[in-house]
VEXLUM-771596 format. One record per atom (N, C-alpha, C, O, CB): atom name; x, y, z. Coordinates in steps of 0.2 Angstrom, whole numbers, plus 5000, padded with zeros to 4 digits. Glycine has a CB too. Layout:
BEGIN
('CA',(X,Y,Z))
...
***
This chain:
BEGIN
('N',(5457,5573,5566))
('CA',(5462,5575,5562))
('C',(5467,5579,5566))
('O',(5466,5582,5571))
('CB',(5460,5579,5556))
('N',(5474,5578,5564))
('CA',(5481,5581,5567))
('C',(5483,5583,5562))
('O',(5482,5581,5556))
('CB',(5487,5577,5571))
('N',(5487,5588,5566))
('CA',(5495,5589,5561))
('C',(5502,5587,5562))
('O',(5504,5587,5568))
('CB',(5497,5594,5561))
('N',(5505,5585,5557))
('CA',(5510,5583,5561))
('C',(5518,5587,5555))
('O',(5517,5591,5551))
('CB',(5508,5574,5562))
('N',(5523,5585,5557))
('CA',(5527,5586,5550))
('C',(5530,5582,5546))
('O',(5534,5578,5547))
('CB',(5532,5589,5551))
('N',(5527,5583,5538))
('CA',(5530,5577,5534))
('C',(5539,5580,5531))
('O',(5541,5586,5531))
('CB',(5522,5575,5526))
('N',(5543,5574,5529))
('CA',(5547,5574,5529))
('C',(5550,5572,5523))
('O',(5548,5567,5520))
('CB',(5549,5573,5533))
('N',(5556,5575,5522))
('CA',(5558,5573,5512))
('C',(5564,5572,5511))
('O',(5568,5575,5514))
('CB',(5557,5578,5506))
('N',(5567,5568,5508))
('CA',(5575,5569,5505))
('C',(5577,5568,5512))
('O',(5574,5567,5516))
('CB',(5578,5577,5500))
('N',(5583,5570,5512))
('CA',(5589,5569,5518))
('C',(5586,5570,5525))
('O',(5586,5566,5530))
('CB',(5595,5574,5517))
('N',(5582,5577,5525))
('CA',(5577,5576,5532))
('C',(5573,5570,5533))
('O',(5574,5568,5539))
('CB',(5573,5581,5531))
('N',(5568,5567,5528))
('CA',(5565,5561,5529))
('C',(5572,5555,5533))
('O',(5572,5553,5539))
('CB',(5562,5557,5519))
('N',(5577,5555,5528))
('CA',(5582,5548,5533))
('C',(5585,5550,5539))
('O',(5586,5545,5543))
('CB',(5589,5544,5529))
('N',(5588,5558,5542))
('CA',(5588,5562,5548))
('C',(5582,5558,5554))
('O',(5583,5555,5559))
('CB',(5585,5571,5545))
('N',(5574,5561,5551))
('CA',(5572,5558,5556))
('C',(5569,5551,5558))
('O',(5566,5549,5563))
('CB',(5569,5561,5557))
('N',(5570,5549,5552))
('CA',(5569,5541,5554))
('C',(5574,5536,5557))
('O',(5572,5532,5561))
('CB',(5569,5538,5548))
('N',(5582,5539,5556))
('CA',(5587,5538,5561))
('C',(5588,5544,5567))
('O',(5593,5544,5571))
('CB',(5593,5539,5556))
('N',(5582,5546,5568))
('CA',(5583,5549,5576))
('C',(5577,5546,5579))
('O',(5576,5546,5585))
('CB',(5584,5560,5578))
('N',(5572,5544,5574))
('CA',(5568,5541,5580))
('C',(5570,5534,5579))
('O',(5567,5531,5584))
('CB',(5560,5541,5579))
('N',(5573,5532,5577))
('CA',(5574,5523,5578))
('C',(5577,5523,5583))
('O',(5574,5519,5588))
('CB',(5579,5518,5572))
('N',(5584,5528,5584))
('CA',(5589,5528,5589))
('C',(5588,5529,5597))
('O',(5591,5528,5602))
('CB',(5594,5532,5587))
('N',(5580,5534,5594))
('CA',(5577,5537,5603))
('C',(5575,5531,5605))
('O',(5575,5530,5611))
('CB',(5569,5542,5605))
('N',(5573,5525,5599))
('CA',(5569,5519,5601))
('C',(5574,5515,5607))
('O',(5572,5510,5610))
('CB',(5566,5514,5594))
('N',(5580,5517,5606))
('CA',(5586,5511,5607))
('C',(5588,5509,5602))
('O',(5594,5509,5604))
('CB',(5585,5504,5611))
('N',(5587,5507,5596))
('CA',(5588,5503,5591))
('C',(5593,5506,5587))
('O',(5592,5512,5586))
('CB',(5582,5502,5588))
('N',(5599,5502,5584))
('CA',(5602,5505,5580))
('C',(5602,5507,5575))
('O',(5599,5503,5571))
('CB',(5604,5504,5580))
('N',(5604,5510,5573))
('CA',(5604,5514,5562))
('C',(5611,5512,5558))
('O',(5616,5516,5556))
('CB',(5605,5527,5562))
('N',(5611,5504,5558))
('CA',(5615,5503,5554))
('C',(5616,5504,5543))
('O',(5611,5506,5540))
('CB',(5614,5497,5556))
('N',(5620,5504,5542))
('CA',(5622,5505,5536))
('C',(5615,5499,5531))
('O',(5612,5500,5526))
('CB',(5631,5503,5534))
('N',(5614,5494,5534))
('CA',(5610,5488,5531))
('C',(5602,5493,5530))
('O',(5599,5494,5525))
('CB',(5609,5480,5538))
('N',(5600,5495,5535))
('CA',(5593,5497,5539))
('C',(5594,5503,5536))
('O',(5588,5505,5537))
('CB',(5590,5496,5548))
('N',(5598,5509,5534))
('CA',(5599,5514,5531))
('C',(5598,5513,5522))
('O',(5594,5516,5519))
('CB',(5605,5515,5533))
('N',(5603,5508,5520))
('CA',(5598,5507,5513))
('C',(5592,5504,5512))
('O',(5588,5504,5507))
('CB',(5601,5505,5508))
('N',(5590,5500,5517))
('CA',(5583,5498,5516))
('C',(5577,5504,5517))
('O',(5572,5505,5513))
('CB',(5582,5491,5523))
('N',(5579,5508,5523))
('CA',(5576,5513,5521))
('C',(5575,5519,5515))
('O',(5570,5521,5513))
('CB',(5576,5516,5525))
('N',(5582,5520,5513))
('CA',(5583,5526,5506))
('C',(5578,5519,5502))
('O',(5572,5521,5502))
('CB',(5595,5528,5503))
('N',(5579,5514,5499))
('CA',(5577,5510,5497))
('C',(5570,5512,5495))
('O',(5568,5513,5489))
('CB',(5578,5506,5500))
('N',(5566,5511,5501))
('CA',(5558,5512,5501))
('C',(5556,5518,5501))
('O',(5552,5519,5496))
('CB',(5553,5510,5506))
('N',(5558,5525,5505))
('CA',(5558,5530,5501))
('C',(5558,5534,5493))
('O',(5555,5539,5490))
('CB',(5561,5532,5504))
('N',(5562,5529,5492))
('CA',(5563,5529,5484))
('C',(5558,5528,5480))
('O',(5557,5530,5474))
('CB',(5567,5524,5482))
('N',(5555,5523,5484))
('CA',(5545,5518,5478))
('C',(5541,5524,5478))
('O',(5539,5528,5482))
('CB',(5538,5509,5486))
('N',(5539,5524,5472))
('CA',(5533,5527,5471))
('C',(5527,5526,5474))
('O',(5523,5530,5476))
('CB',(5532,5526,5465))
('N',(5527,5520,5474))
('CA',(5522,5514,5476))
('C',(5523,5509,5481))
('O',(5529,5508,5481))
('CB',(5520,5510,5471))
('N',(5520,5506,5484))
('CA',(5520,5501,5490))
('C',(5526,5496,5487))
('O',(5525,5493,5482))
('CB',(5513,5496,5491))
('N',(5531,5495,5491))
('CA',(5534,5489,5487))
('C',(5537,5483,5493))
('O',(5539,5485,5499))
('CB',(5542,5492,5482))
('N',(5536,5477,5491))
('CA',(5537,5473,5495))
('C',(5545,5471,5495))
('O',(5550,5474,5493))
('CB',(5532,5467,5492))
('N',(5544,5466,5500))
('CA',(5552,5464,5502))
('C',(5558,5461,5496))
('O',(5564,5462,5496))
('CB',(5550,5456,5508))
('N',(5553,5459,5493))
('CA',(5558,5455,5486))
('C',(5559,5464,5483))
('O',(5564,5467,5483))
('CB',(5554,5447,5478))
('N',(5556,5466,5481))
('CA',(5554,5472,5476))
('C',(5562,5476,5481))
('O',(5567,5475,5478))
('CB',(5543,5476,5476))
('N',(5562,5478,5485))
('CA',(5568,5480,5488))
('C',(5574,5476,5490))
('O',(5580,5478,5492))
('CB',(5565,5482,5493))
('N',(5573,5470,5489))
('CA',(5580,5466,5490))
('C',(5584,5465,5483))
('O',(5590,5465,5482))
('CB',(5578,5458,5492))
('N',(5578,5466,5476))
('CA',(5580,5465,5471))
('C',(5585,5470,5468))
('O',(5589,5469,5464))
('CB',(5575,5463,5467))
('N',(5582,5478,5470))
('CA',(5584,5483,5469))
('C',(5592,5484,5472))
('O',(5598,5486,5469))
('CB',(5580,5487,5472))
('N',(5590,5482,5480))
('CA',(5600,5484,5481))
('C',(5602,5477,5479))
('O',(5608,5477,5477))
('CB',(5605,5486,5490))
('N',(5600,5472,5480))
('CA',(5606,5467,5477))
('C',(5607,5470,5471))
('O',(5613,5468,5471))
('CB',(5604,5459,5476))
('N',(5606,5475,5463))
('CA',(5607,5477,5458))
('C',(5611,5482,5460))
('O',(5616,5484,5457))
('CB',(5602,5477,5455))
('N',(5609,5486,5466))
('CA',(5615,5495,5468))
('C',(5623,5491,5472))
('O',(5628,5493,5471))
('CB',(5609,5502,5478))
('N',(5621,5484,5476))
('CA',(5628,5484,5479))
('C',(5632,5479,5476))
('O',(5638,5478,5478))
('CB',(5628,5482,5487))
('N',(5629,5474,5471))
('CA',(5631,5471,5466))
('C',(5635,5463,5471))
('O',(5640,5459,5470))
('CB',(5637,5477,5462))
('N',(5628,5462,5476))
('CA',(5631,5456,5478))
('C',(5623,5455,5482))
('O',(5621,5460,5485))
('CB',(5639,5455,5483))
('N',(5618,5448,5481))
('CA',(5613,5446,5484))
('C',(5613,5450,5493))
('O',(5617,5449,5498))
('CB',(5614,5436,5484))
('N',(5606,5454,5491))
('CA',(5603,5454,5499))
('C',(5598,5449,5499))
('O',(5593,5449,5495))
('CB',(5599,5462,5500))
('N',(5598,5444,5504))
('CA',(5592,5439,5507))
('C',(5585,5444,5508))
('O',(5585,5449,5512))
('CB',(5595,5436,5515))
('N',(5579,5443,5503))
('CA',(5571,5446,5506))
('C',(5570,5444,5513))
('O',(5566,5447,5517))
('CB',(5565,5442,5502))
('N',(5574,5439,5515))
('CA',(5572,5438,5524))
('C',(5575,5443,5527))
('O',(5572,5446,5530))
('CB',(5573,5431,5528))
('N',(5582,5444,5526))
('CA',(5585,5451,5529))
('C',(5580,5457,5531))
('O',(5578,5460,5536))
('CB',(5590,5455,5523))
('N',(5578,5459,5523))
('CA',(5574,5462,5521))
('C',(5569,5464,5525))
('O',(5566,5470,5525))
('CB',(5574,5459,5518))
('N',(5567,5458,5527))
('CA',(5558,5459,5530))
('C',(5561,5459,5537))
('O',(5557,5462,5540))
('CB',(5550,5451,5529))
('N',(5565,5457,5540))
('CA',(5565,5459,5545))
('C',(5567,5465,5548))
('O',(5564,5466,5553))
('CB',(5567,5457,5547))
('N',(5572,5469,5544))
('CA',(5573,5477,5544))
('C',(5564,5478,5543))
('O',(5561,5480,5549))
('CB',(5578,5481,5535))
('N',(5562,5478,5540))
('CA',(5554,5482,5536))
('C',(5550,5480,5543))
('O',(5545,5484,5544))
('CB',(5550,5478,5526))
('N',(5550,5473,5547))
('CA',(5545,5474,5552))
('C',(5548,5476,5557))
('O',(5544,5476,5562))
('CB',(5542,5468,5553))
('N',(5554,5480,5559))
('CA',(5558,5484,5564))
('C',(5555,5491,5563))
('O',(5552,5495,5567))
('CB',(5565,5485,5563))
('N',(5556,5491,5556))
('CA',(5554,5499,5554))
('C',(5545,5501,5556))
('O',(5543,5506,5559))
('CB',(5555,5500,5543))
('N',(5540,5492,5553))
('CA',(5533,5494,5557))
('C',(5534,5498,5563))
('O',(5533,5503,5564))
('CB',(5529,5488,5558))
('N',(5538,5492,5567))
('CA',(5536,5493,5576))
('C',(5540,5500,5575))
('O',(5538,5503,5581))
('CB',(5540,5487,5583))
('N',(5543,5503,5573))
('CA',(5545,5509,5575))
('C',(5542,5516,5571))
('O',(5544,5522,5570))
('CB',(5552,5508,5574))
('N',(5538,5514,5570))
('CA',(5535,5518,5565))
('C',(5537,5522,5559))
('O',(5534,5527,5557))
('CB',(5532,5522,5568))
('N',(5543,5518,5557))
('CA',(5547,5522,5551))
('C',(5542,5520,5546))
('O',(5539,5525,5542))
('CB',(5555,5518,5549))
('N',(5540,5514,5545))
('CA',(5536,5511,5538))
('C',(5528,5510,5542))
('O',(5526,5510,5547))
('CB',(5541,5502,5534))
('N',(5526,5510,5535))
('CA',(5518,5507,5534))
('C',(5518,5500,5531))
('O',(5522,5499,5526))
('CB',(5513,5512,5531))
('N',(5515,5496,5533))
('CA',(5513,5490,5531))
('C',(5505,5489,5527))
('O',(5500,5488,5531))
('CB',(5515,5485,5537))
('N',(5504,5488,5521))
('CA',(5499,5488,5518))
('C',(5498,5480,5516))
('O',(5501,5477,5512))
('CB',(5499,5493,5514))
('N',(5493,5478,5522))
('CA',(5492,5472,5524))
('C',(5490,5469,5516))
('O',(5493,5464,5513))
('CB',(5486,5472,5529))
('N',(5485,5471,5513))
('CA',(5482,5468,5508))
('C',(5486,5467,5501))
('O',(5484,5464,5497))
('CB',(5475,5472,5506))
('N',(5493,5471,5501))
('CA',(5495,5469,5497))
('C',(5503,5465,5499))
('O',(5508,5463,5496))
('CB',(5495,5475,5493))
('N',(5501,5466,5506))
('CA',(5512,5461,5508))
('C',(5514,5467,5505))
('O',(5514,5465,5499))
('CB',(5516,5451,5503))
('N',(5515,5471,5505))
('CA',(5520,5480,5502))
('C',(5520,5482,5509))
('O',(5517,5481,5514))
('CB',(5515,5487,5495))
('N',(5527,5488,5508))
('CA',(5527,5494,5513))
('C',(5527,5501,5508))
('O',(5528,5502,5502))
('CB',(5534,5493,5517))
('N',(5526,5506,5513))
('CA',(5526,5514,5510))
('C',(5530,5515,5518))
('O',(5528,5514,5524))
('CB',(5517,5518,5507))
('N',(5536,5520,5514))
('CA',(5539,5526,5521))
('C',(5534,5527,5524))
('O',(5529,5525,5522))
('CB',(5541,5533,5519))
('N',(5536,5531,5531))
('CA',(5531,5535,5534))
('C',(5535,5540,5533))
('O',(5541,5540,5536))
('CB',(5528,5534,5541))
('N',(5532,5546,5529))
('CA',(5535,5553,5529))
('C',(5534,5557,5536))
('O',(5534,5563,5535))
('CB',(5532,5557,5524))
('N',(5533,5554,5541))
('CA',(5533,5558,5547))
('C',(5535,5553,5553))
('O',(5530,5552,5557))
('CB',(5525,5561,5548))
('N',(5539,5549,5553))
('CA',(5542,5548,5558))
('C',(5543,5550,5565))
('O',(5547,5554,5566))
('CB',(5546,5548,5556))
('N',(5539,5547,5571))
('CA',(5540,5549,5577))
('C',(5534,5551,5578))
('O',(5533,5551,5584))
('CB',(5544,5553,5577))
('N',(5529,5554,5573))
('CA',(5521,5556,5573))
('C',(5515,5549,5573))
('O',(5513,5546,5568))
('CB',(5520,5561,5567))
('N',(5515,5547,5580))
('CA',(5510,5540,5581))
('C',(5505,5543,5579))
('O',(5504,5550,5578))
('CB',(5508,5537,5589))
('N',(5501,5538,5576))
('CA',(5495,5539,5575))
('C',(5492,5533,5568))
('O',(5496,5530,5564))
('CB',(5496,5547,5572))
('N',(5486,5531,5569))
('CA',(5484,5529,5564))
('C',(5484,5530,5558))
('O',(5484,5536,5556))
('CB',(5479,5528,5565))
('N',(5484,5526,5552))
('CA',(5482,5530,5546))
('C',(5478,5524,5542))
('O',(5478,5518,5541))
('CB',(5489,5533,5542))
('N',(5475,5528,5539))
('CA',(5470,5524,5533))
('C',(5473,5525,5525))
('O',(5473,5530,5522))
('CB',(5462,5528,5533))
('N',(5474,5518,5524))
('CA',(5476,5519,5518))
('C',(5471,5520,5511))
('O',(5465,5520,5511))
('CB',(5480,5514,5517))
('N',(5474,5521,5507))
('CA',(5468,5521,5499))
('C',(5473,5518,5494))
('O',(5479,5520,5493))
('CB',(5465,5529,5495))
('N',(5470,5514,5491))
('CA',(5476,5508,5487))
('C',(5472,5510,5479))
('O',(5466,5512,5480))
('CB',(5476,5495,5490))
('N',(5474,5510,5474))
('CA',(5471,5511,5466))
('C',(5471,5502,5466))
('O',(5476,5498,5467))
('CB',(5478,5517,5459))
('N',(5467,5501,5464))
('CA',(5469,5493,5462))
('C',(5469,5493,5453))
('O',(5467,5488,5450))
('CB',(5461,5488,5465))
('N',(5471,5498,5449))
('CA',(5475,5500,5443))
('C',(5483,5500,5444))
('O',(5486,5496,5442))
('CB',(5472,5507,5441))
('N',(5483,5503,5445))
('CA',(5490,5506,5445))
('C',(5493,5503,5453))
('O',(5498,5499,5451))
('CB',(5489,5514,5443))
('N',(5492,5503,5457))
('CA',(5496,5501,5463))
('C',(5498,5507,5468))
('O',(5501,5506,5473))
('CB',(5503,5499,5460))
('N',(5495,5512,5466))
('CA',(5497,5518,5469))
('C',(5495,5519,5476))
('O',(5491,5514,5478))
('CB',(5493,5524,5466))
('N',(5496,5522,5481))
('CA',(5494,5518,5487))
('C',(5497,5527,5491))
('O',(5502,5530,5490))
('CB',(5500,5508,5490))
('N',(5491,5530,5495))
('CA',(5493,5536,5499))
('C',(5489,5535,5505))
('O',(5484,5531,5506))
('CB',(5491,5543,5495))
('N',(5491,5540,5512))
('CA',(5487,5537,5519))
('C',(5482,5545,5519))
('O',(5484,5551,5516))
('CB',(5494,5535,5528))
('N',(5477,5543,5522))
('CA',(5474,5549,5525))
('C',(5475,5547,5532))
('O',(5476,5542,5534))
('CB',(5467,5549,5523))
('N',(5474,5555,5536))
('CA',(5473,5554,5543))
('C',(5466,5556,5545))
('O',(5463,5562,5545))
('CB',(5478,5557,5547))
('N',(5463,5550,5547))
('CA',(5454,5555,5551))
('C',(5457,5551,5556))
('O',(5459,5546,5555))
('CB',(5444,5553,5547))
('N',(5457,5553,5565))
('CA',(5457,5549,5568))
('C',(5451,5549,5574))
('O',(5451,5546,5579))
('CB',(5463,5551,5570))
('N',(5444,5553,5569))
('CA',(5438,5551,5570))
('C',(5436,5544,5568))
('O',(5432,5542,5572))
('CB',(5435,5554,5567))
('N',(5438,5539,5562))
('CA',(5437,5535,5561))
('C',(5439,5529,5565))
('O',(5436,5525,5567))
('CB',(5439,5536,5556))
('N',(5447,5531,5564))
('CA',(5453,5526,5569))
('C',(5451,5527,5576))
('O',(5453,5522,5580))
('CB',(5463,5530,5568))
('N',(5448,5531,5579))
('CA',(5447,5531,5587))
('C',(5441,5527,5588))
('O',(5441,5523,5593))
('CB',(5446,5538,5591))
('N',(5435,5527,5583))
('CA',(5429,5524,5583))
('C',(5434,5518,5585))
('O',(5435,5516,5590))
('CB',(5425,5524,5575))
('N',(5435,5516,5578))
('CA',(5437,5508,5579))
('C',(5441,5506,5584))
('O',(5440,5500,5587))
('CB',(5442,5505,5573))
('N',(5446,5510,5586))
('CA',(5450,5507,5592))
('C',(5444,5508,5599))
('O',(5445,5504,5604))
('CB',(5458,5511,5593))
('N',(5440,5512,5599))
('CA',(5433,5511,5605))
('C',(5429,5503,5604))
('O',(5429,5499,5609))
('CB',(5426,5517,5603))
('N',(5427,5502,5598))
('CA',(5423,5498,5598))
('C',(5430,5490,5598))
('O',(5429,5485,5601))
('CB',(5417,5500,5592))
('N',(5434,5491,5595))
('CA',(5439,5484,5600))
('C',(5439,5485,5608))
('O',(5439,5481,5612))
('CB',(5449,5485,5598))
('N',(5440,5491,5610))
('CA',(5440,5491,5615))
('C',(5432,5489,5620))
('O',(5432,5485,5625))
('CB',(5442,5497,5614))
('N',(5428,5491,5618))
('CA',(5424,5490,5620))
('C',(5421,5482,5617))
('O',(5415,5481,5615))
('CB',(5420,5496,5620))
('N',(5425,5477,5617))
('CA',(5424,5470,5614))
('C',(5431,5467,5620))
('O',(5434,5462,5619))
('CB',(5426,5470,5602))
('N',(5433,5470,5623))
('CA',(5438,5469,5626))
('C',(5444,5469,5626))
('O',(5447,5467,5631))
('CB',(5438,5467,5628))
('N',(5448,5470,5620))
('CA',(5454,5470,5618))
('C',(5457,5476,5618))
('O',(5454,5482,5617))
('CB',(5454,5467,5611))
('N',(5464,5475,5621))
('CA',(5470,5481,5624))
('C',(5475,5481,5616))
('O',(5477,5477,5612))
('CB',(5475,5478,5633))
('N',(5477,5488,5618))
('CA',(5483,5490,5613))
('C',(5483,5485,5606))
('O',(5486,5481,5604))
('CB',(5490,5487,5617))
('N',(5475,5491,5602))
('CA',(5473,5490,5598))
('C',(5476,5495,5591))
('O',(5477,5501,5591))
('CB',(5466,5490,5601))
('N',(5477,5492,5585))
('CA',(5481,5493,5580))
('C',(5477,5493,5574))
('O',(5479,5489,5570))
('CB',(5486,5487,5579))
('N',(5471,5498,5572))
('CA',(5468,5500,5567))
('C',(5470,5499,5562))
('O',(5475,5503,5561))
('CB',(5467,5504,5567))
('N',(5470,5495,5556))
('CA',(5470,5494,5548))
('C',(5466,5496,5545))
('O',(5462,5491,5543))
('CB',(5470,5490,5546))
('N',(5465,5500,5542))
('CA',(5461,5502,5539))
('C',(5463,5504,5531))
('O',(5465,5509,5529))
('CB',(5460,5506,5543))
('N',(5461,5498,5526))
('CA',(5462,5500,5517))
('C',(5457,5501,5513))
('O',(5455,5495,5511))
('CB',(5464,5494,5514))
('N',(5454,5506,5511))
('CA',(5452,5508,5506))
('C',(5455,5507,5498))
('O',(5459,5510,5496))
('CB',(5451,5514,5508))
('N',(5449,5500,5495))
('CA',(5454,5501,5489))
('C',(5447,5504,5485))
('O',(5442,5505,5487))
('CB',(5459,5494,5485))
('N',(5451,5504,5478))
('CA',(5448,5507,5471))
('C',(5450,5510,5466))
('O',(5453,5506,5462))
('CB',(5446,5511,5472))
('N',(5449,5516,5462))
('CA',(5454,5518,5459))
('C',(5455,5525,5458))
('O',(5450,5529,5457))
('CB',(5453,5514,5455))
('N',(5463,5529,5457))
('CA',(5466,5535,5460))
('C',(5462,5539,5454))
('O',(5459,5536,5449))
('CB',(5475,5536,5460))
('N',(5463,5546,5456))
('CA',(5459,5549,5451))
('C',(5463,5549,5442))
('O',(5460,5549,5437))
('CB',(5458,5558,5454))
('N',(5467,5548,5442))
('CA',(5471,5546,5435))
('C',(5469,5540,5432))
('O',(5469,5541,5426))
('CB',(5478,5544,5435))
('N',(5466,5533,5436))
('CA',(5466,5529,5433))
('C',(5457,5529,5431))
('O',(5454,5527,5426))
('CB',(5471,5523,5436))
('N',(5454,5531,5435))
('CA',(5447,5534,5434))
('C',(5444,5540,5428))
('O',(5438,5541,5426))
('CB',(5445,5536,5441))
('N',(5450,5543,5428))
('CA',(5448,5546,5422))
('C',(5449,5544,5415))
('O',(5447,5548,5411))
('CB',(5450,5549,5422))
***
């Protein structure tokens, strides 16, 4: 386990736009509401689920392929998380802080939060490793269901 600093409101897009830009990459107005966008989700939301939203705020069709391709920049830069099992993203409230995370998905409701053990995540990237495989990318999804929909 680490620490790191999670981020919110205007600080959250602050540092999601100073790590894009350390990356080289630019922080256009497009890749700026795509981020405000998913910060916005309660829940994991996929590429249409965010295309459908501002094409309704700018009042003229955003392309979902636009879309996914902002959201797979944002993976490699570690702005977003990509939650494999559902094709959805969730912010990374800590932008700039590598690290693995393990998700937990409600399969009720859709609720979706990360834990960090990086006892778990190092395991796994040892044993890829020791299977021979380099610059190894832990996924790790715990589903089930949140404590709201279990009660």
């Amino acid at each position: 386990m680490h620490g790191h600093r999670e981020h919110s409101g205007e600080n959250l897009t602050a540092a999601a736009r100073d790590a894009l830009t350390a990356s080289g990459e630019q922080w256009t107005a497009m890749r700026a509401d795509i981020f405000n966008e998913l910060a916005c989700q309660d829940r994991p939301a996929s590429a249409y689920d965010i295309a459908e939203s501002l094409s309704a705020r700018r009042g003229k069709r955003v392309a979902p392929n636009s879309v996914y391709r902002i959201l797979d920049l944002f993976v490699a830069n570690n702005l977003a998380n990509r939650i494999e099992s559902a094709n959805a993203y969730l912010v990374n409230t800590h932008p700039g802080c590598r690290h693995d995370c393990i998700f937990v998905i409600c399969d009720d409701c859709g609720s979706a939060r990360h834990l960090d053990d990086d006892r778990v995540t190092g395991a796994l990237r040892q044993a890829g490793q020791g299977a021979g495989f380099a610059n190894i990318r832990p996924v790790v999804e715990l589903r089930g269901l949140c404590g709201d929909c279990a009660a």
